[in-house]
N, C-alpha and C positions, 0 to 999 in steps of 0.2 A: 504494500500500500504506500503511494507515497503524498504528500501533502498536499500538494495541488489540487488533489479533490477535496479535502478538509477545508482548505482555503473558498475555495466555490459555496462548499455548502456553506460556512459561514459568514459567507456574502445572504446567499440567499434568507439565513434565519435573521441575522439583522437588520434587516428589512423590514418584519413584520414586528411592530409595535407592539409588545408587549408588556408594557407598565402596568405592574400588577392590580393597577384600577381599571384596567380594562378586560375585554376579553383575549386569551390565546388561542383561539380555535383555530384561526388562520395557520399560524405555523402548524398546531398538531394535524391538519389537512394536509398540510405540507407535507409535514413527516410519514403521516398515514399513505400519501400518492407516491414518495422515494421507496418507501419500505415495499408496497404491493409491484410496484415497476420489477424491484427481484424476486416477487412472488413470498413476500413475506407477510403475513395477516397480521394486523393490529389489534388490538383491546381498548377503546375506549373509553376511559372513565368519567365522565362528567360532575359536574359539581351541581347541587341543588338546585341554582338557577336555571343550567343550562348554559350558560353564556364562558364557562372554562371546562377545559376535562385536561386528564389524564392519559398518555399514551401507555399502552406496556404490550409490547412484543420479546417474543422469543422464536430462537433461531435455535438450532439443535432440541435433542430429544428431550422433551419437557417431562417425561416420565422421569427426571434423573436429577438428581441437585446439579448445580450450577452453578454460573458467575451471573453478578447485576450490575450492569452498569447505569447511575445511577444521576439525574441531573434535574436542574429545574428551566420550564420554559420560560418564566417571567422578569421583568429588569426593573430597577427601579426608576424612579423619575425624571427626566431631563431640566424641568424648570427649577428657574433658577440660577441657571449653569449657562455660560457664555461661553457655547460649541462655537468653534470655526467653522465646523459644519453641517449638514444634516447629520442630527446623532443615528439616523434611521436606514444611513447611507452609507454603507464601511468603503473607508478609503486609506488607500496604503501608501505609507511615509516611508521610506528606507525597508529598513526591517519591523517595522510595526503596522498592526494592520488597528485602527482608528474605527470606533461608534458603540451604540450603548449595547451592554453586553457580549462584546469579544473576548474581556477575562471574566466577565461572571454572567451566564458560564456557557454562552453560547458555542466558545472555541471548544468546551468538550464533548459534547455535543455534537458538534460537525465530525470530529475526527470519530468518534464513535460511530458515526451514519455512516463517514465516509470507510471503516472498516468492513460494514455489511458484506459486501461482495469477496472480500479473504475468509468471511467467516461462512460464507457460503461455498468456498469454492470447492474444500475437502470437507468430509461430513466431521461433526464435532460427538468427541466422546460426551462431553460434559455442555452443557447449553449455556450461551448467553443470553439473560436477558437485558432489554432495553426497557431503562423504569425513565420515563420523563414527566416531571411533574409541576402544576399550579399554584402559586401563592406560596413560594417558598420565603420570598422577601420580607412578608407579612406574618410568615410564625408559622410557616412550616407549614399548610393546611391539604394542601392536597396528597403529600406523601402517605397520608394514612389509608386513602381508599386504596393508592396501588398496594401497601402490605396484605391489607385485609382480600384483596383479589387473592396476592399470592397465595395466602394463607390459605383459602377455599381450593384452589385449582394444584396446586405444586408441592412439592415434597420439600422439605428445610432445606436451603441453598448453604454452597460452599461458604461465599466472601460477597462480600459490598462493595464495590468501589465507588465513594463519592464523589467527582470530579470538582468539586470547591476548587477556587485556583490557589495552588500552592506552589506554584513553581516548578511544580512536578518533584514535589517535595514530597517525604511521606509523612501526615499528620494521624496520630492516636489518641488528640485526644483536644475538647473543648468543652466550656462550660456552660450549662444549663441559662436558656434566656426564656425571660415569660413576663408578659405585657399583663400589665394590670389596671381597672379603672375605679376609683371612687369617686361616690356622688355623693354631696353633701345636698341634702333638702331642710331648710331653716323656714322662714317667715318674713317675707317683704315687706317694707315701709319707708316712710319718709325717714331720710339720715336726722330731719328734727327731734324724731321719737323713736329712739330706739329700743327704748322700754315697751314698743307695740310688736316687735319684732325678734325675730332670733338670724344673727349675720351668720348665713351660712361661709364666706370668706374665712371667717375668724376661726370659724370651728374648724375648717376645713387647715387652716395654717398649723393649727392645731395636733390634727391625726398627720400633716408633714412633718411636724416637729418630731416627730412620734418615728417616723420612717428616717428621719435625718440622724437617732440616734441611733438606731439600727446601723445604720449606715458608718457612723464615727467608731461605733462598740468592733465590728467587723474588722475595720482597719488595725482596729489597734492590734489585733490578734490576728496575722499574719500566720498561715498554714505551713510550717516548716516543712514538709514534703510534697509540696504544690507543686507542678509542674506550669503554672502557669505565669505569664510574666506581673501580675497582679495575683498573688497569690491570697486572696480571699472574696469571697462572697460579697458582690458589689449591690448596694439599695439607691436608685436615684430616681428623683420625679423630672421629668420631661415636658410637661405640659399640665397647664392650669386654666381652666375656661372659667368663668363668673359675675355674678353682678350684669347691672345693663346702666346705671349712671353713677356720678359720681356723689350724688343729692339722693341715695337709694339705698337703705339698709337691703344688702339680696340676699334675695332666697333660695339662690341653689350655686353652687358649685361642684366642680367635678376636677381631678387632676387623672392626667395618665403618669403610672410610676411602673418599672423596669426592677427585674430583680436579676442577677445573672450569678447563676451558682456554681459553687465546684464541685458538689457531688448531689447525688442523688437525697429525697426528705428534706432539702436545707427551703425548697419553696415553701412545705405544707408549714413547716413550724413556724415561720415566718409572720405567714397568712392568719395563722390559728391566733400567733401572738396580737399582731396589729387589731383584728377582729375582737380582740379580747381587748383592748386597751379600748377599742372604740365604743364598746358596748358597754362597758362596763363603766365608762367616763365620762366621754365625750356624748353619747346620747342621751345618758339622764339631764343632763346639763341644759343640750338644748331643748328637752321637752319639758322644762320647768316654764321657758317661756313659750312653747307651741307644743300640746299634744301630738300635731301633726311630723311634727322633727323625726329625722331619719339619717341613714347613713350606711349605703349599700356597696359593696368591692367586689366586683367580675375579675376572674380572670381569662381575660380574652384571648389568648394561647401562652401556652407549657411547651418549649421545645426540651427538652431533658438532654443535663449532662451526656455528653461524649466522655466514657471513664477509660484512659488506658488499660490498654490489657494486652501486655507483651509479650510478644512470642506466639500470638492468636494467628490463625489461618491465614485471614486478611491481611496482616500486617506482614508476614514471612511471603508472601508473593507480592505484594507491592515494592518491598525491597529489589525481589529480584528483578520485577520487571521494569521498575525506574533507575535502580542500580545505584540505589543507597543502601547507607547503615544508619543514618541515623532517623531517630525518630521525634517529632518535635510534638507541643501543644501550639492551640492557635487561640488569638481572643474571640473573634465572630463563630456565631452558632452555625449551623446543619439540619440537614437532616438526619447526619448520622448517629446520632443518638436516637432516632427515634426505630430505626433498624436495626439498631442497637439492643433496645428495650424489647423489642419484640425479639429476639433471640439468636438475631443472626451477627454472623462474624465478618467486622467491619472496617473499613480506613478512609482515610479521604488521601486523594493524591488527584491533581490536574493542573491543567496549561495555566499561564496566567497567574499574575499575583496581587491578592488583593489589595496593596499599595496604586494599583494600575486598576482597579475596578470603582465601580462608583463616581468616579472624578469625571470632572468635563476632560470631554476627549480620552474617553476610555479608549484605552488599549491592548494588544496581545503583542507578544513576537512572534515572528513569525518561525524561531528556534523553538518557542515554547509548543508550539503545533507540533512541528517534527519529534521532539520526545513523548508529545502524549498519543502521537503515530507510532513511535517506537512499541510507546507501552500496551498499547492496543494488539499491536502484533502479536509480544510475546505471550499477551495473556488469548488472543488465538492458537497460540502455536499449544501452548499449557493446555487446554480446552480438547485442543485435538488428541492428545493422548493420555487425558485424563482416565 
């Protein structure tokens, strides 16, 4: 296989817009009409509305554990960002191929598509499949429908490989991220009398105060065995919506706060804690002045800890076929914790580094394609005489 095709196809997915507020159906069309062109059938998974799905095919004997390769279709946002060019229109600098999503993670992706036809060419002991999935940007959401397909139709798979860009690094391991929202509901009135009212603001600074000590107590106690470059359990609030003037006791408030953990339980206790301090303080308080007072915490997605685990299946053939030894943590989540959790044996390695993703004038190299064409190879050539 050589890059030239990877390159193509990574033209062609760039193309279609996919900012995970939109839909990706176009691309998984896309993908679905490459794959059947070799006479490869697709799996569809759609998402409640309709308007996103899931692709998942497999190439070799599905009766038989196997390899996943593993990616997501969606990019994040371009506004904002002062592109020199259409971000939707990949354009090549030197060595660098330019637009949104070339290192996360459409470049693996491509070379992945563009392996199809090696992996068709001699029949395969062991199968690969192709997992592509929806709203990874946003906490991971579509990766669960493809597990639980597996899980119905196939037998426990070999290894995962996540394609995250790492530089064609091999990563074992990240920390748990999970988005959470609380809403304060108080009692409006005129800022003259606020004796009429309960400031949901105030309350609400409150239960942050609350989360900001969390957040101080964590640092102070640093994980001597962490492998990661922040070696403890980070708490921060992100966003704070409230009030409508500034003559206006409000009556509701809401903040989005961020928990990212480094092992597994460290959300629930967290949650259970906060919850407990909220209820137990902060809500009597405000229903002395409004019966109606409240104070409710969603958590809007749990991507769970990625936990090292050396010497694992995954991890001893990622070595071989990127042709490291070493093995690192990363600070951005995955899906691979959630493949993880569900039982199977996992790594992340791919094109692209995410120093080079996200940013106006996202980029790949076009070296980093040829190693993750390398690695595709070998994990066909591994496959054929599994």
């Amino acid at each position: 296989m050589t890059h030239s095709s990877a390159i193509e196809l990574l033209s062609r997915l760039v193309g279609f817009n996919t900012v995970s507020s939109r839909s990706n159906l176009e691309a998984i069309d896309f993908i679905k009409a490459y794959l059947a062109g070799f006479g490869v059938e697709s799996v569809i998974i759609p998402d409640a509305t309709g308007t996103k799905a899931n692709l998942f095919a497999t190439i070799g004997p599905a009766d038989r554990p196997g390899y996943v390769l593993s990616g997501h279709t969606d990019v994040v946002p371009v506004e904002g960002q002062e592109w020199s060019r259409d971000p939707f229109n990949m354009w090549r600098d030197g060595d660098r191929l330019h637009g949104r999503g070339t290192s996360d993670m459409k470049g693996f992706i491509a070379c992945a598509l563009a392996g199809v036809p090696a992996m068709l060419e001699k029949p395969l002991a062991a199968p690969i499949h192709l997992a592509w999935s929806y709203d990874e940007e946003v906490g991971c959401l579509g990766v669960h429908g493809i597990i639980e397909h597996m899980a119905k139709t196939l037998p426990p798979q070999l290894a995962v490989f996540v394609g995250e860009p790492t530089g064609m690094g091999v990563v074992g391991g990240h920390k748990g991220s999970a988005g959470l929202l609380t809403t304060v509901t108080g009692k409006a009135c005129h800022s003259s009398r606020p004796d009429l009212g309960v400031n949901a603001i105030f309350h609400a600074m409150d239960l942050m105060g609350e989360l900001r000590s969390y957040a101080n107590e964590l640092r102070s106690a640093p994980e001597a065995d962490s492998p990661f470059e922040v070696p403890y359990t980070t708490v921060s609030v992100g966003v704070v919506q409230g009030g409508t003037a500034r003559n206006a006791i409000p009556g509701d408030c809401a903040f989005q706060w961020d928990i990212r953990a480094t092992r597994g339980g460290v959300l629930e206790t967290l949650v259970e804690r906060f919850r407990a301090f909220s209820d137990g303080k902060v809500v009597p308080a405000m229903k002395e002045g409004f019966a109606g007072s409240g104070v409710v915490t969603n958590i809007a997605y749990d991507v769970p800890p990625f936990i090292p685990d050396a010497g694992s299946h995954a991890e001893t053939l990622a070595k071989r076929f990127a042709g490291r030894n070493e093995v690192t943590a990363v600070n951005y989540g995955s899906e691979a914790g959630i493949f993880q959790s569900a039982g199977m044996s996992t790594i992340i390695c791919g094109p692209g580094r995410d120093s080079e993703a996200h940013i106006t004038d996202e980029w790949i190299a076009v070296e980093q394609l040829e190693r993750c064409v390398g690695f595709i190879d070998r994990l066909i050539d591994h496959a054929r005489h599994a």
